[in-house]
N, C-alpha and C positions, 0 to 999 in steps of 0.2 A: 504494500500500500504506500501512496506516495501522499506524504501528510506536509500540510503548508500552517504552522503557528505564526499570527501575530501578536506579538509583548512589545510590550512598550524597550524594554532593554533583556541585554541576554547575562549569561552570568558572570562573564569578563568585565562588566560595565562598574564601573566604583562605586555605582549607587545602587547596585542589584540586591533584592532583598529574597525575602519570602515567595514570592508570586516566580520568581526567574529559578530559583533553588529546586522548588516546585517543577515547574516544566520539562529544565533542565536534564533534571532524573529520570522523569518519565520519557524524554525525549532516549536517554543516551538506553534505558529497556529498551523499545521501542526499536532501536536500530541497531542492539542485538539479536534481536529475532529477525533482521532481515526486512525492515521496513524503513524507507528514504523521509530523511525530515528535514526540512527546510526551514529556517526562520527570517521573518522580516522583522529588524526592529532599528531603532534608533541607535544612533551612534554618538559618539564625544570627539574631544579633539585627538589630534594624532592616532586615535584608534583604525585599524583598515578594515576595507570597505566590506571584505569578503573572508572569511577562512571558517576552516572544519574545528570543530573543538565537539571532542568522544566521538567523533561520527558524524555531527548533526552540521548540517550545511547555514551557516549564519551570515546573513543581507543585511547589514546597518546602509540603512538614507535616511538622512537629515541627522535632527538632533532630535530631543524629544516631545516637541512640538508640532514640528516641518515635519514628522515621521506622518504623521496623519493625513497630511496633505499626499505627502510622495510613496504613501504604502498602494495604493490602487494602481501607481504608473508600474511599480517595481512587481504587482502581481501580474502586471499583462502580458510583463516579457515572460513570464514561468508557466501562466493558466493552464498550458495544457501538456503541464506536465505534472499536476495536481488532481488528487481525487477526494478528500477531502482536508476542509480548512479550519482552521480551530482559530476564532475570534475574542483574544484573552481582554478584558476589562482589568485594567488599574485604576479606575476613574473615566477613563475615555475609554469609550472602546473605538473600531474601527470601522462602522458601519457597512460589512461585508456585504449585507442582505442589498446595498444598492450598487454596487460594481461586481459581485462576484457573483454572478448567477449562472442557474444550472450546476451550481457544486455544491456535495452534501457540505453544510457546513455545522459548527456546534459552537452557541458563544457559552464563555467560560466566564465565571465571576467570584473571586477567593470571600468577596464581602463585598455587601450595599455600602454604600460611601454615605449616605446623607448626612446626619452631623457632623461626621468628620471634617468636611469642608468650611462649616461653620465654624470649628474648634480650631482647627489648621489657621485660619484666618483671625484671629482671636488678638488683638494687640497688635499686627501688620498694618502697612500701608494701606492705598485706595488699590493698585495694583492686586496685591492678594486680595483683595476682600470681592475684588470686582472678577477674578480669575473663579474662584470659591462660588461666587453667585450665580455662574455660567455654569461652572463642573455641576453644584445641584439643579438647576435648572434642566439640562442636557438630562443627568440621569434620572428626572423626576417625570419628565415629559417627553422628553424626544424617544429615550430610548424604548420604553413602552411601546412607544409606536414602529418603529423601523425594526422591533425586534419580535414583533407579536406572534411570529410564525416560528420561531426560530425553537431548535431544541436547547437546553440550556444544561450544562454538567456545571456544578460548586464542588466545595471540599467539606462541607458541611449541615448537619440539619440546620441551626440556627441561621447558616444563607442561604438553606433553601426557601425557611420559613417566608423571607423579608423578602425574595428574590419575587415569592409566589403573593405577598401582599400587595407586593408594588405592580403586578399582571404584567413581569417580563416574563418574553417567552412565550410559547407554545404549552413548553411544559419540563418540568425536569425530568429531566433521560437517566440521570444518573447522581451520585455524591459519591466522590474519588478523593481520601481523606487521604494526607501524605504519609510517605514511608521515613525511616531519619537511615541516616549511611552509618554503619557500624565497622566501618574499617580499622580506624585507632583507637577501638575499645582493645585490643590486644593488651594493650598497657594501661596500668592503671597506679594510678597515684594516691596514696592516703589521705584522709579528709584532714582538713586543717583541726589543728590543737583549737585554735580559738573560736568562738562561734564568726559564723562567716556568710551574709548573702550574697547571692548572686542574681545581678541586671542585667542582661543583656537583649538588646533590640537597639532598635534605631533611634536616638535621641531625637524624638519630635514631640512637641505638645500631646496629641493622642494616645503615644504611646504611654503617659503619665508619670514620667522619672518625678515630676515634683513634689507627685503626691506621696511618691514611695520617699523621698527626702527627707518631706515633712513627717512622715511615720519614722524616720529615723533618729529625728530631731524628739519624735514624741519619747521616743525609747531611751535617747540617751540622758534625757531629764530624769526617766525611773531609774539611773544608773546600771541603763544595760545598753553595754554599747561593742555591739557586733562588726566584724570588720565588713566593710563593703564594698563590692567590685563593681565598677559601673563598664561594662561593655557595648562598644559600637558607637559609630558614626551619624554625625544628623545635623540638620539646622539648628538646630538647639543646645548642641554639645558645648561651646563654650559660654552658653547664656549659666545652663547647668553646673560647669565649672564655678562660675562665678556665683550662682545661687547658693550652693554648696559651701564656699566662702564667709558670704554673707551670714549664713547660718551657724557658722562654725560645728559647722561635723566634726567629729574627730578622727572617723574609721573610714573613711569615704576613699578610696581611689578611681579615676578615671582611668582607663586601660586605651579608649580609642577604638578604632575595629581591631581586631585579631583576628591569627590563623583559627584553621579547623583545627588542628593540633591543641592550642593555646587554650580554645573553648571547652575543649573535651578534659583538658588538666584542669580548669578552675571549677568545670562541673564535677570533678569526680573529687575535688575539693573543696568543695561547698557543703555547708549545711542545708540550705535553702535556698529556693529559687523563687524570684518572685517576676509578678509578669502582671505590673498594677494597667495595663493596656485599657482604652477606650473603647475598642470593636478591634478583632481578629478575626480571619477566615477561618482559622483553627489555630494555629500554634506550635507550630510547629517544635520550637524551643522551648516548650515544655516535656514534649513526650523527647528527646534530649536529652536533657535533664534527666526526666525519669525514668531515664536507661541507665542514665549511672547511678541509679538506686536514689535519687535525690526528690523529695515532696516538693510540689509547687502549690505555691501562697499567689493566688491570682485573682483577678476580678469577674466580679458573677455576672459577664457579660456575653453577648454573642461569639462564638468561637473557643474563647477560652473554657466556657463551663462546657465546650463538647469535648475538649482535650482533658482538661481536669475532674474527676472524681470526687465533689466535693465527701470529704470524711472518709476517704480511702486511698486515695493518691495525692493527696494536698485540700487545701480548702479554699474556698472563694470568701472574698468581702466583698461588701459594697463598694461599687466604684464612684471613685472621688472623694469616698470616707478615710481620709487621714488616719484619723482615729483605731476605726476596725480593723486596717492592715495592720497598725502597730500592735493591736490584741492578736490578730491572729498568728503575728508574726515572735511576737515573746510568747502564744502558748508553744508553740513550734523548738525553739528556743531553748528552754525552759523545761521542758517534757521530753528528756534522749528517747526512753521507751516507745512512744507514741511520734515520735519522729521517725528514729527505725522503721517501726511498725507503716508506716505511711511509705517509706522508701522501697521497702522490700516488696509492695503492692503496687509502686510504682515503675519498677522495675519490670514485674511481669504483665502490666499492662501495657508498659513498650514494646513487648515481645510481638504482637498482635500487628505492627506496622512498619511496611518492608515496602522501599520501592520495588520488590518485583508483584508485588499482589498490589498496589496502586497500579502497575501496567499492566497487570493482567484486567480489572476492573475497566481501565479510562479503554483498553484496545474493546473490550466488549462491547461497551457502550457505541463507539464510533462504526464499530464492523455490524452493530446488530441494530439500531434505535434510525 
C-alpha cells in the first residue's frame, strides 16, 4: 500500500512533539511490513528539502505556515502514486476533502484544540490572540463542514468523545492509542536517595509547568521539599526559569530538551511523575514513565485520565488546582508502600502498549473502514 501522511512537521524538526513521535513509529511499522510512506510537511531553515529517515520518504515545503498553502501543489506531482492519504490535525488540518479526490482518505486528530487556543493566547500580543481566534474559529466551523464525510481515526476515547460532539466527521473508524519504544530499558538506573519529581513536556502555558511550580512552592512551605527536574523545550521555558526564581524554589532544575537516553535515566530515577497538562490526546509520557515502574500524578483531564489509572497507576487532581496537586503529590511522597504499590501497576499496564499493535490496529483501520 502506498500511504501519503500530512503533519504539520516530521521528527527531525526541533519543535517535533507528540503528534510527529506518534506517526513517526507507526510510519517506520508500517514500512517494515512492506508498505511505501511518504510525508509532506513543513520545513525550517537549513533543513533539506527531501530525505529517507527508517524508511519513510519525507517532503518538507515551506515553513509551517506556507506548508498549507504549498501541500496541495506538492501532492499533485505524487497523486498517482498514492492510494490512500492520512490528513493529520495539529490545529490546522489540510483540507484534503477539496484537492485530493477520489483517494481513500482518513483525517486524524490527537485532541480538539478549543480552549487551548484561548489559553495559548492568554497574556500575548494582538498577533497571537488574532492567530488563536482564526485557529478556533477554522476548527469550530469550517472544519465540520469540509470534513462531514470524512472517516476520522484519534488516539483516544476522550477525543473521540469531543471529536463526535463537535459532528466532525463521518464517523470514527477507529482509536489507535500509542505504543512507547522500549529499546534503552536494557539498563537501568536506581531511583534517587532523595524524593524526586519529574516534568517533562513542552514548556507552554497548557501544558501547566506553573501550576505544578506553585504546588511546589505549596510543598516547600510544609517543609517538604522534593528535588525537581523540569524537562523540555517551549515558548515559555525561560518565562518558567524566571518564574521559578521569583519564587524561590529551592529543588527546581531546568534540564532543557534531552536525549531519549537522558529521559529514560531521570525516569527510572524519579519518584514521581507528574503531567499537570490542560488537554492531551493521550500521553504519551506517562505510560513512559510507567514502564519504568514510576506513578503518575496528572490532571483529570481529556487524554491524561485515559492514560492514567486514577488509584492504580497514579492519580489525577483537578486541573488548575495548585493546591490538590500538592496533596496529591506529598500523599505520593510521603507513603513508599502505596507509591511502590502504584509503580508496580504501573508498570504492567505499560506492558499492554507496543508500537507494533498500534500498527497493526491504524493498518486495519485504513485496509478495512
Amino acid at each position: 500500500m502506498r500511504i501519503l501522511i500530512f503533519n504539520w512537521r516530521d521528527i527531525k524538526n526541533p519543535r517535533a512533539g507528540g503528534s510527529e513521535l506518534f506517526f513517526h513509529e507507526i510510519s517506520k511499522q508500517l514500512v517494515k511490513r512492506g508498505h511505501k510512506v511518504t510525508w509532506i510537511v513543513g520545513g525550517w531553515k537549513n533543513c533539506k528539502e527531501e530525505e529517507f529517515i527508517d524508511g519513510i520518504k519525507i517532503k518538507r515545503v515551506g515553513g509551517e505556515l506556507s506548508l498549507y498553502s504549498l501541500a496541495p501543489l506538492a501532492y499533485f506531482k505524487i497523486k498517482s502514486d498514492i492510494d490512500v492519504i492520512i490528513d493529520v490535525d495539529n490545529g490546522l488540518p489540510f483540507f484534503t476533502p477539496l484537492f485530493a479526490l477520489n483517494k481513500k482518505r482518513f483525517y486524524h486528530v490527537h485532541h480538539v484544540h478549543k480552549e487551548i487556543w484561548k489559553k495559548e493566547a492568554e497574556g500575548k500580543g494582538i498577533k497571537e490572540k488574532l492567530i488563536a481566534l482564526i485557529g478556533y474559529s477554522i476548527e469550530r466551523f469550517i472544519v465540520p463542514l469540509v470534513y462531514s464525510n470524512e472517516k476520522v481515526i484519534t488516539i483516544s476515547k476522550s477525543s473521540a468523545d469531543e471529536i463526535k460532539y463537535l459532528k466532525i466527521g463521518k464517523r470514527i473508524s477507529g482509536i489507535v492509542s500509542p505504543g512507547i519504544q522500549r529499546s534503552l530499558k536494557e539498563k537501568k538506573w536506581a531511583k534517587s536517595k532523595r524524593p524526586t519529581i519529574l516534568f517533562l513536556n513542552r514548556i507552554k502555558r497548557y501544558k501547566g509547568i506553573q501550576i505544578f511550580l506553585d504546588a511546589i512552592k505549596i510543598l516547600e512551605k510544609q517543609k517538604i521539599k522534593p528535588e525537581v527536574w523540569v524537562c523540555g523545550g517551549g515558548d515559555d521555558l525561560e518565562k518558567m526559569k524566571e518564574y521559578s526564581k521569583e519564587q524561590a524554589l529551592e529543588g527546581v532544575t531546568f534540564f532543557g530538551r534531552i536525549s531519549e537516553e537522558k529521559k529514560i535515566e531521570l525516569m527510572d530515577k524519579a519518584w514521581i511523575f507528574v503531567n499537570p497538562s490542560f488537554k492531551e490526546g493521550w500521553g504519551i509520557v506517562n505510560i513512559e514513565a510507567n514502564d519504568c515502574g514510576v506513578p503518575v500524578v496528572g490532571s483529570n483531564v481529556g487524554g491524561i485520565k485515559d492514560s492514567v489509572v486514577d488509584g492504580k497507576t497514579g492519580l489525577l487532581f483537578n486541573y488548575g488546582d495548585s493546591k490538590d496537586l500538592a496533596e496529591k503529590l506529598k500523599v505520593l511522597l510521603e507513603n513508599k508502600s502505596l507509591r511502590e504499590k502504584f509503580g508496580n501497576e504501573a508498570r504492567k499496564w505499560s506492558k499492554q502498549f507496543t508500537w507494533e499493535k498500534s500498527a497493526d490496529k491504524f493498518l486495519e483501520i485504513i485496509e478495512t473502514k
